[in-house]
C-alpha positions in Angstrom: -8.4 -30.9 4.2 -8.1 -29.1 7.1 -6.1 -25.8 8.2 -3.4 -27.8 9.9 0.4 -27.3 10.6 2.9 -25.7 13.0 2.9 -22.1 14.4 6.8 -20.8 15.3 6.8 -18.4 18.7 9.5 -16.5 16.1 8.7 -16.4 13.0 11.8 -17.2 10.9 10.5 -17.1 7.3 10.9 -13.7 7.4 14.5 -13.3 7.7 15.3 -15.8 4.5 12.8 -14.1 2.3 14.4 -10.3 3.4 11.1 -9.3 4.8 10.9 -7.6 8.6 10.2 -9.7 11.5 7.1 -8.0 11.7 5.5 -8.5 8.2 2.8 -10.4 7.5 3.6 -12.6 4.8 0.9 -14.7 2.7 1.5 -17.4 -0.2 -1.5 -17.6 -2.4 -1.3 -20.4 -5.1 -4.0 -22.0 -6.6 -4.1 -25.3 -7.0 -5.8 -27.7 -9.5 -4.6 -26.0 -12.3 -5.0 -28.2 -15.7 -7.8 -30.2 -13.8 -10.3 -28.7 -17.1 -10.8 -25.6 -18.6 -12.8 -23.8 -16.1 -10.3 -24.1 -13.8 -7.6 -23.3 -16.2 -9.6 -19.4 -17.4 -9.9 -18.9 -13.4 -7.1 -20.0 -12.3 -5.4 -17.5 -14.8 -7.9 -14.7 -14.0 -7.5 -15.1 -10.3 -3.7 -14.4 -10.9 -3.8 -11.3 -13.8 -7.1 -9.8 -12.3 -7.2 -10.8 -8.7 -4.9 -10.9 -5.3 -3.7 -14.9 -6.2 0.0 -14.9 -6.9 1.0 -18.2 -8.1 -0.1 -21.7 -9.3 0.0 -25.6 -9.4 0.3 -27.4 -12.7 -1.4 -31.2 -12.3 0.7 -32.5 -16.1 -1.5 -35.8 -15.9 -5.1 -34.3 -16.6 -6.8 -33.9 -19.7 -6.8 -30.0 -19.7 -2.7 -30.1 -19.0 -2.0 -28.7 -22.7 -4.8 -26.2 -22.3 -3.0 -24.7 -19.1 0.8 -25.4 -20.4 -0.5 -22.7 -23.8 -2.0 -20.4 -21.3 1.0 -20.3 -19.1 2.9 -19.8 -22.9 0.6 -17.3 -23.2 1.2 -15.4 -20.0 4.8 -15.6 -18.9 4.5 -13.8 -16.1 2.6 -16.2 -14.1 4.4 -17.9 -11.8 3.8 -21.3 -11.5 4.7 -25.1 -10.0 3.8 -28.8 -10.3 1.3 -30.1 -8.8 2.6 -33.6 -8.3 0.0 -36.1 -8.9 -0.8 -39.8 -7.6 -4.1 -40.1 -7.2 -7.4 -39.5 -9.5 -9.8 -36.4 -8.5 -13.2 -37.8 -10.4 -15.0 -41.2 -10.3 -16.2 -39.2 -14.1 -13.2 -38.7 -15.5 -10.2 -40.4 -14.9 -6.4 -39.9 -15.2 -3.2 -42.1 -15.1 0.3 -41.6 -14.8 2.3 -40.0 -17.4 4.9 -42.6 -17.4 3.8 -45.9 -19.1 1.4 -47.8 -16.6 3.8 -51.1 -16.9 6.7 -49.3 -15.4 4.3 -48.2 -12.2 1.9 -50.5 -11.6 2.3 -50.0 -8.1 0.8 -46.6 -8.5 -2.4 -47.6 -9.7 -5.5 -49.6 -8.9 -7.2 -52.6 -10.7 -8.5 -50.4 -13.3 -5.4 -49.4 -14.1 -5.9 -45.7 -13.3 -4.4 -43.5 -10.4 -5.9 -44.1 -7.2 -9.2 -41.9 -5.7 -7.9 -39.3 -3.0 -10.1 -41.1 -0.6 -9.1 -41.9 3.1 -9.0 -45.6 1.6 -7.7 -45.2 -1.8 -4.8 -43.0 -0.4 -4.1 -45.6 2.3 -3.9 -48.4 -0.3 -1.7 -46.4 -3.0 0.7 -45.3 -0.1 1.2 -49.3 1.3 1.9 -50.7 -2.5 3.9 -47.8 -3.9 7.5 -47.8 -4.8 9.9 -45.6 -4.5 11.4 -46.2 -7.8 8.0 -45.8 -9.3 6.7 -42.5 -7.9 10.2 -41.3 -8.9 9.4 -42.5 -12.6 6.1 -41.0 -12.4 7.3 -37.4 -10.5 9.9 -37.1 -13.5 7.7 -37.6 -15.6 5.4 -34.9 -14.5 8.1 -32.3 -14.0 9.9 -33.5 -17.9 6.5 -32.5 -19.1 6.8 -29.0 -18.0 10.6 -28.9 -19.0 9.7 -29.9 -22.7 7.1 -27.8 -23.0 9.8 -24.6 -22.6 8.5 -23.5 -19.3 10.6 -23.3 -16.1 8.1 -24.1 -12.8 9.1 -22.6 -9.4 8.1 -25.2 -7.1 6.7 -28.7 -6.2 3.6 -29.6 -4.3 1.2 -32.3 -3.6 -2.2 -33.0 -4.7 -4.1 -34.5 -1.9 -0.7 -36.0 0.0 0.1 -33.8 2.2 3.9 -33.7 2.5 3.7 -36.6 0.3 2.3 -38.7 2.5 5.5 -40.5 3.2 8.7 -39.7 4.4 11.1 -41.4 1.2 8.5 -39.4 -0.9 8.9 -36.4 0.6 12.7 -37.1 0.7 12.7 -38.0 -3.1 10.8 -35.0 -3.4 13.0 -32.3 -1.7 16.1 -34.9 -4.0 14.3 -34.0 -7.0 13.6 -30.1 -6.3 17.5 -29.8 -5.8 18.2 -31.5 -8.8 15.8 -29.1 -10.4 16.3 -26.3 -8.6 13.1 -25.3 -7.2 11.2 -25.2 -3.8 9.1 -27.8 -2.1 5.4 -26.9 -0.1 6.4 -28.6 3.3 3.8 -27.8 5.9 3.6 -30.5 8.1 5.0 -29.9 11.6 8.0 -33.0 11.9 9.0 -31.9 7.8 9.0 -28.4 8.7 11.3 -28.6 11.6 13.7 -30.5 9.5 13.4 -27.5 6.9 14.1 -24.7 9.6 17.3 -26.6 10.5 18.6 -26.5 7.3 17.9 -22.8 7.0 15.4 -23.0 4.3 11.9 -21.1 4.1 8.6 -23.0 5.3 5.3 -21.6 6.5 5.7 -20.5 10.4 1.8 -20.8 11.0 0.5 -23.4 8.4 -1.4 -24.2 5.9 -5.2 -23.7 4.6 -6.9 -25.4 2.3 -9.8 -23.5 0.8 -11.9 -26.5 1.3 -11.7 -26.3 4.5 -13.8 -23.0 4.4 -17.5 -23.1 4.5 -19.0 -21.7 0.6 -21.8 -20.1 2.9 -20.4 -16.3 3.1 -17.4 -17.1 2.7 -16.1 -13.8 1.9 -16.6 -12.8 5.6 -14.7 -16.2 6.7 -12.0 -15.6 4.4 -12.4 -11.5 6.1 -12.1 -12.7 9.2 -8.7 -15.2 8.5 -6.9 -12.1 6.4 -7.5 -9.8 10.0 -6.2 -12.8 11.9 -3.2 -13.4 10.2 0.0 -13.3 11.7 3.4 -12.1 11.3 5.3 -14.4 9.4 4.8 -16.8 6.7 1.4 -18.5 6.2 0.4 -20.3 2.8 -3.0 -20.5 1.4 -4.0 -22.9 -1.3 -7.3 -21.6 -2.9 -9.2 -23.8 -6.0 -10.4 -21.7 -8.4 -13.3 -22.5 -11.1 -15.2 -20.5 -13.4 -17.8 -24.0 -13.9 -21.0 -24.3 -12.4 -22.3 -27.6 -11.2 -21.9 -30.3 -13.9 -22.6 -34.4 -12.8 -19.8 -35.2 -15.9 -16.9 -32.5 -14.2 -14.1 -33.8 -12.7 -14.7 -31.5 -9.8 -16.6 -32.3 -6.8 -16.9 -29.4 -4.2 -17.9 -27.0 -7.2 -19.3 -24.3 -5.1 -16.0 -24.1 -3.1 -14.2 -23.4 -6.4 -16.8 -20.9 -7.7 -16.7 -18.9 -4.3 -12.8 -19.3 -4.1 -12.7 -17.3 -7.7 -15.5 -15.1 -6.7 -13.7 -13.9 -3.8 -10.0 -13.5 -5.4 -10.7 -11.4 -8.1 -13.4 -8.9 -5.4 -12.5 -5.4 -5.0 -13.0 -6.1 -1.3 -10.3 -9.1 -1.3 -7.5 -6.3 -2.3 -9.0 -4.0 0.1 -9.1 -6.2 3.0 -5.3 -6.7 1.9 -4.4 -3.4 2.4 -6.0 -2.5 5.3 -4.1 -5.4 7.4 -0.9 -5.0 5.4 -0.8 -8.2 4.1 2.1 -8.8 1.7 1.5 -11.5 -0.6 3.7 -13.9 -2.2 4.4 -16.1 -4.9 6.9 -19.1 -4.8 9.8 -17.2 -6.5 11.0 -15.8 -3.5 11.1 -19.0 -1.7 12.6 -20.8 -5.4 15.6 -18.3 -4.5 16.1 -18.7 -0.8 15.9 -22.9 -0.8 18.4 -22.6 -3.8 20.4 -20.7 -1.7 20.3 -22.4 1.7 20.3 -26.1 0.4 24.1 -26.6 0.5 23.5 -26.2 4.7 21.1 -29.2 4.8 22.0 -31.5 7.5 22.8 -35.2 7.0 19.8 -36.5 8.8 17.2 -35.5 5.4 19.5 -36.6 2.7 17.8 -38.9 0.5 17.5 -42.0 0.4 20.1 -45.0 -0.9 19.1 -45.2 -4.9 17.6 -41.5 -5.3 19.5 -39.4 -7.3 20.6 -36.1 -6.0 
């Protein structure tokens, strides 16, 4: 996807996460994490050994039990879910975590989750219901819970915002009931956020995809010098794998570069030199816990989901 989403004239992030106004704030989370076990080792490695701070569990894949023992394995790594509707890989497929005959309007004729394509996210987000993706979202996040591990956050893969407005209400429904944060970057979501007095990104939102492989530790160089005060949120795709026509991973030389670049010397140094500060999702976990009670009427959920 592309670097999209709002830019505030005054940033107010800063103020709800007790930073100054002039600060440059970044959240670095890796996404993808439990997609297989390359991504998994880098994922963690970009976190202990390099400048990532944080991470996005997706429960449905294969290599979900792989990544829920390292994250046993390493407390301190902060991480969320990485909520999940459609399928990465024509190679290797995944389904829903609920059983497929209580959401069958989450998944396509071969029974599976949906491909991320322009298409197959159009067609998943006309049949699904809301009672469904609620079924499957619980799911997801009661995975975590019964594991013994307590996330931070929810996000998306490949819905932004979740790419409708009752799923991103049931969404922001669930986090309260859970007590976490939510990854809003979209510009009309956002400004419902910032009413409510609840941290969001004031300049957007980059996917690593969207940055050319070819040098791209001059690209990222460039964006790091660039950056503004306020809050600004990075998701970066980690992978340890090279290319492989049976891994559910197209775009591998955008997660090879990603990890290359995280865990540099001259990632941390180009960090200190602009006085970047960057941040998990705890910090934000605290603030929307604390500013939720002065969310306005307008973005309660709706009728039928729970609070």
């Amino acid at each position: 996807m592309p670097a999209a989403g709002p830019t505030s004239p005054s940033p107010t992030a800063n103020t709800l996460l007790h930073h100054p106004p002039d600060a440059r704030l970044l959240l670095l989370n890796c996404d993808d994490f439990g997609m297989d076990e390359s991504v998994n080792l880098a994922v963690i490695d970009a976190i202990r050994n390099g400048i990532a701070a944080s991470c996005s569990l997706m429960t449905p894949c294969a290599a979900a039990p792989h990544a829920l023992r390292l994250l046993r394995r390493h407390p301190e790594v902060p991480f969320g879910i990485h909520l999940t509707l459609v399928c990465e890989s024509p190679h290797l497929r995944w389904g829903p975590l609920a059983a497929r005959e209580r959401v069958p309007s989450l998944l396509d004729e071969d029974g599976e989750f949906f491909a991320p394509t322009p298409a197959g996210r159009a067609e998943l987000l006309a049949r699904a219901r809301l009672d469904h993706v609620e079924r499957e979202f619980r799911a997801q996040i009661d995975a975590v819970a019964s594991a013994g591990l307590a996330p931070t956050h929810l996000d998306f893969h490949c819905l932004a915002d979740g790419g409708r407005e009752d799923i991103l209400d049931l969404t922001l429904a669930l986090a309260a009931e859970y007590g976490l944060a939510v990854r809003v970057w979209l510009p009309p979501a956002v400004a419902r956020m910032r009413q409510g007095g609840l941290p969001v990104v004031d300049h957007g939102f980059l996917d690593s995809f969207a940055v050319p492989p070819d040098d791209k530790p001059a690209h990222f160089a460039r964006l790091l010098a660039a950056l503004p005060p306020g809050l600004t949120e990075w998701a970066v795709h980690p992978s340890l794998a090279g290319p492989n026509p049976l891994a559910p991973q197209d775009g591998w030389r955008v997660r090879r570069t990603d990890h290359a670049f995280l865990v540099s010397a001259e990632a941390r140094r180009l960090l200190d030199e602009h006085d970047i500060t960057v941040l998990d999702y705890r910090p934000l976990q605290a603030a929307w816990q604390r500013g939720r009670e002065r969310l306005s009427p307008d973005f309660r959920p709706p009728p039928g989901v729970p609070r």
